[in-house]
KOLNU-443722 format. One record per residue (C-alpha): residue number from 1; x, y, z. Coordinates in nm, 2 decimals, m for minus. Layout:
<drentors>
   i     xx     yy     zz
 NUM      X      Y      Z
...
</drentors>
This chain:
<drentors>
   i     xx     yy     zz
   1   2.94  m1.50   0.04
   2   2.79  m1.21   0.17
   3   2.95  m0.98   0.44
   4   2.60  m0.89   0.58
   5   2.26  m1.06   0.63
   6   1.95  m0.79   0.75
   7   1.65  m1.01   0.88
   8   1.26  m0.93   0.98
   9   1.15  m0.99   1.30
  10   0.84  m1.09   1.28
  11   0.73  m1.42   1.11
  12   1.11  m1.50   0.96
  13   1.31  m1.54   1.29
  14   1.06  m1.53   1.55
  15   0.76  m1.66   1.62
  16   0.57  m1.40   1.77
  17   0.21  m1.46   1.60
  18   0.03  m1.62   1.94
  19   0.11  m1.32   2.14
  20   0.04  m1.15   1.86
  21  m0.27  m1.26   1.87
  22  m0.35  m1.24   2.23
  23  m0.29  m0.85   2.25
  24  m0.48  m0.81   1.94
  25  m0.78  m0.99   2.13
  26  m0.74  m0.78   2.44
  27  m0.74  m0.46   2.30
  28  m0.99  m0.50   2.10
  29  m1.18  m0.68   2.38
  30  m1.14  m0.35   2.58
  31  m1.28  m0.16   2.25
  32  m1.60  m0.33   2.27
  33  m1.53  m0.46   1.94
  34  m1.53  m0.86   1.82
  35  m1.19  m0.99   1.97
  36  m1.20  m1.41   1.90
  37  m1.01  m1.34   1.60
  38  m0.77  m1.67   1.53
  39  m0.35  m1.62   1.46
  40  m0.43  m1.71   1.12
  41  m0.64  m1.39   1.10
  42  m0.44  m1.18   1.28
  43  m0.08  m1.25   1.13
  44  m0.25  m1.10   0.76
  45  m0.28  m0.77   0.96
  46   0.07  m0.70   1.08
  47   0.40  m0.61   0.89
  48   0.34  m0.26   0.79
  49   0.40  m0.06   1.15
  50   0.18  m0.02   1.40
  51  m0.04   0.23   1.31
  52  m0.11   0.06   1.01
  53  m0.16  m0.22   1.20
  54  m0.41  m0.10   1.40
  55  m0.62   0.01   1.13
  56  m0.58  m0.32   0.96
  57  m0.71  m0.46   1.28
  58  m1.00  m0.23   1.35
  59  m1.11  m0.33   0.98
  60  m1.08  m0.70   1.06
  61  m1.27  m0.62   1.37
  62  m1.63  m0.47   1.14
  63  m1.56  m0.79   0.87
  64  m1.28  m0.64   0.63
  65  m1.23  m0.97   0.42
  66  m0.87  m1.13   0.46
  67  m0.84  m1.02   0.03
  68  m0.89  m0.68   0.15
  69  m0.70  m0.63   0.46
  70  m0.38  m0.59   0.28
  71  m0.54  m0.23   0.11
  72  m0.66  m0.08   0.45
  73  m0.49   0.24   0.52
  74  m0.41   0.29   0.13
  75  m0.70   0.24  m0.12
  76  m0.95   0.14   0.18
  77  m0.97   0.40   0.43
  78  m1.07   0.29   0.81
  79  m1.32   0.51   0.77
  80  m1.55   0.30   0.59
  81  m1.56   0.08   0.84
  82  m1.68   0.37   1.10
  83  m1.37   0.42   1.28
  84  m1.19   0.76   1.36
  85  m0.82   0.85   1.40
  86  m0.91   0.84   1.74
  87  m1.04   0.49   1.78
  88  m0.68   0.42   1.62
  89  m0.48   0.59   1.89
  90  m0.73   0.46   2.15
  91  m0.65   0.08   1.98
  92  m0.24   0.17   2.00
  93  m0.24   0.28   2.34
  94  m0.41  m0.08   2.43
  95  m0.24  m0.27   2.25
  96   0.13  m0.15   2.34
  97   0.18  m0.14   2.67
  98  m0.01  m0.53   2.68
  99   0.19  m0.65   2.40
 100   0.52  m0.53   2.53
 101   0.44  m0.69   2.86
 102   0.33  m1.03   2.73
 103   0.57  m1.02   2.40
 104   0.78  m1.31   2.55
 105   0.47  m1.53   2.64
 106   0.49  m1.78   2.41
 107   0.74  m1.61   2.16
 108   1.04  m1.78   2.05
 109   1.26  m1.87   1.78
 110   1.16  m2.10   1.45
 111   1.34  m2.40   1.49
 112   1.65  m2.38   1.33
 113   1.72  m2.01   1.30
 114   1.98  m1.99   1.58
 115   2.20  m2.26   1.45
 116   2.18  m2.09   1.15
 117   2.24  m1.72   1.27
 118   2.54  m1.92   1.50
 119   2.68  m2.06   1.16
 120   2.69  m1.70   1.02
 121   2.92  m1.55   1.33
 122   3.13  m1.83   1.30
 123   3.21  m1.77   0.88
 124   3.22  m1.39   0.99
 125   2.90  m1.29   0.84
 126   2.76  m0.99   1.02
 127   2.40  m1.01   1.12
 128   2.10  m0.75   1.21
 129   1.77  m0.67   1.25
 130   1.56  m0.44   1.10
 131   1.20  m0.43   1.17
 132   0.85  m0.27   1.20
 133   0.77  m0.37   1.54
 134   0.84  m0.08   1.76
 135   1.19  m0.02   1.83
 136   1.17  m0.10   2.22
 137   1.01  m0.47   2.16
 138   1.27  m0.51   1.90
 139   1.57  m0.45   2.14
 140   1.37  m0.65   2.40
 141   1.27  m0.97   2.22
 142   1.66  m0.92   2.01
 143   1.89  m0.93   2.32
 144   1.64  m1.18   2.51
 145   1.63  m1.47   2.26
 146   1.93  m1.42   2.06
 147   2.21  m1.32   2.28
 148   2.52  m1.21   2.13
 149   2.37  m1.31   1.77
 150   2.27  m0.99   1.61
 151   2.59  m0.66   1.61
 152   2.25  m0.45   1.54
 153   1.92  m0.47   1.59
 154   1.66  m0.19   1.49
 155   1.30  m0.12   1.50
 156   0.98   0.15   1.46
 157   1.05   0.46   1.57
 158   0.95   0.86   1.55
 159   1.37   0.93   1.41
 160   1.36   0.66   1.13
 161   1.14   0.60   0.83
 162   0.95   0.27   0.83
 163   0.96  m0.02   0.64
 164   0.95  m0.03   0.33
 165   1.13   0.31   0.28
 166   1.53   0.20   0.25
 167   1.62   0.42   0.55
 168   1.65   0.14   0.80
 169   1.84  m0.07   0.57
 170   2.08   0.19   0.45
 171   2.16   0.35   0.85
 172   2.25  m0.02   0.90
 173   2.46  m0.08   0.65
 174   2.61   0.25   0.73
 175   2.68   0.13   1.11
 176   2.81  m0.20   1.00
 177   3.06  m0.08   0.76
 178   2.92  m0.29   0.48
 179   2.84  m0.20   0.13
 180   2.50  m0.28  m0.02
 181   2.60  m0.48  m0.26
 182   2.77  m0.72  m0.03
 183   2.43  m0.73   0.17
 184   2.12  m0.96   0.21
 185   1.80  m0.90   0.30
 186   1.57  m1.14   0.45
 187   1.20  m1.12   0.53
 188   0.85  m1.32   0.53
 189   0.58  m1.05   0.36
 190   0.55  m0.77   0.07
 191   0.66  m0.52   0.28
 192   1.01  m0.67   0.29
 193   1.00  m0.73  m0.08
 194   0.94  m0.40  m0.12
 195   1.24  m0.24   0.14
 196   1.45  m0.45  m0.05
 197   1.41  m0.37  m0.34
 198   1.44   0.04  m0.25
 199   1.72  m0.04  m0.03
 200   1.86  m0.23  m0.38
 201   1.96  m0.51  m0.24
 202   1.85  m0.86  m0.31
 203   1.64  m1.01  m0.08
 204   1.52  m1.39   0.00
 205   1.17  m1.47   0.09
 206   1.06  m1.71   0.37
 207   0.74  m1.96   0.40
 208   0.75  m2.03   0.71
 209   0.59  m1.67   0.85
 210   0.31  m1.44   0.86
 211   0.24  m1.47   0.46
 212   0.16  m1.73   0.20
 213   0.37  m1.84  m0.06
 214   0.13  m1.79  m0.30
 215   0.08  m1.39  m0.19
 216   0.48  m1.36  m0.18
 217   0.50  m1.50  m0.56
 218   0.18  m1.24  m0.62
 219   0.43  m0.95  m0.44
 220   0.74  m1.01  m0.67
 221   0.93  m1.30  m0.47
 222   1.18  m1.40  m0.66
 223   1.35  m1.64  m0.42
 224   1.15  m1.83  m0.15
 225   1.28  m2.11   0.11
 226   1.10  m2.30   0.27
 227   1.32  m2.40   0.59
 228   1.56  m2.24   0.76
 229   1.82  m2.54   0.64
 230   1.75  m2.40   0.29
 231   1.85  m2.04   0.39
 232   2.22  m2.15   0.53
 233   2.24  m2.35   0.22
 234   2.21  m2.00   0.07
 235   2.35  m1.76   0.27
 236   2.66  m1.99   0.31
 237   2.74  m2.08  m0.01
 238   3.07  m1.88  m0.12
 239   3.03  m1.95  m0.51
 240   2.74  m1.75  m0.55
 241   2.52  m1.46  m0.48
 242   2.18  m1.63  m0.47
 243   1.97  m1.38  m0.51
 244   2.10  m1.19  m0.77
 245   2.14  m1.49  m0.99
 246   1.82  m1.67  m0.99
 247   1.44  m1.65  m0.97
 248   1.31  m1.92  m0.81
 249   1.03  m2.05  m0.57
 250   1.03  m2.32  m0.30
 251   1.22  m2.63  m0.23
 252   1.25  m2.77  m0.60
 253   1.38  m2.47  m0.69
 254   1.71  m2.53  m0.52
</drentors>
């Protein structure tokens, strides 16, 4: 069994998508852009850190097609959608303070997560959080829905690399005492897939968030539940390291 789990945020323990979505709407409302985008939309935008975010958003905004959004920021530049580095801070310094004020709206956790981060204390197993979302939101959302759950909770901010460079993972592996190879990572989009693998640590994929099973197979999944139950099944059993041992998608697989 392993001695530490790391989770996402976003889209594998909480829901966060509707408010999400709201924010989104309002800032862009205030940018005089298009802002009736749906959660659906919206959730294929976030992942990567805010600013990339943003830009991802401002392209949905001037009809950046869902295939696409994914490549805004690298291979498409905002740009080509007509928007400046300034429309990009001007979007940010919307959407931030709003978000952070209406993060807990409708937010919560998918159903089944806390027993399952409750069965994880109780056999031992030490538990964070290491995400995109800025590092004050993190703390928030971390200490207001899942009290006493997480030793370690850690988000976006100027002192740490992002997602998916391994610095977050490795600084809390470091605080925690735990050796990667005794570590799990678990997250809902390709940008987990990727920290996990340079963090080198195996990682489980969920379907339950803010990507399709079909895109996480596409993005290298090589392990992907599709409930929580599945994941304690997982992270519980003491006779092997699941990730490391197998390559398999969804429900049949296990």
């Amino acid at each position: 069994m392993y001695k530490a789990v790391i989770f996402d945020m976003d889209g594998t323990i909480l829901d966060t998508i509707t408010d999400i979505t709201d924010s989104v709407n309002y800032a862009l409302a205030r940018m005089g852009e298009r802002h009736d985008f749906t959660a659906d939309r919206v959730k294929l935008c976030f992942g990567s850190g805010i600013r990339a975010d943003m830009e991802k958003t401002l392209a949905l905004s001037r009809g950046c097609s869902d295939r696409d959004i994914e490549f805004v920021g690298n291979s498409i530049s905002v740009s080509s959608f007509g928007f400046t580095e300034k429309d990009v801070d001007r979007l940010e310094s919307i959407f931030n303070p709003y978000y952070t004020a209406h993060s807990r709206n409708h937010t919560g956790p998918y159903e089944g997560i806390e027993p399952l981060l409750r069965k994880l204390k109780e056999k031992h197993v030490l538990t964070a959080v290491a995400s995109n979302k800025n590092d004050g939101d993190v703390k928030n959302l971390s200490d207001g829905l899942f009290p006493g759950l997480f030793s370690l909770s850690m988000g976006n901010s100027p002192a740490i690399h992002r997602k998916p460079a391994p610095d977050m993972i490795d600084r809390i592996l470091q605080e925690l005492g735990v050796p990667r190879i005794e570590a799990l990572y678990v997250g809902d989009s390709e940008v987990d897939i990727e920290t996990a693998k340079n963090s080198r640590v195996p990682c489980i994929s969920v379907a339950w968030g803010f990507r399709t099973v079909e895109f996480l197979k596409n993005h290298g999944a090589s392990v992907i539940v599709n409930r929580p139950e599945e994941l304690a099944s997982l992270l519980l059993d003491s006779e092997q390291h699941a990730c490391g041992q197998s390559h398999r998608h969804g429900a049949s697989g296990f």
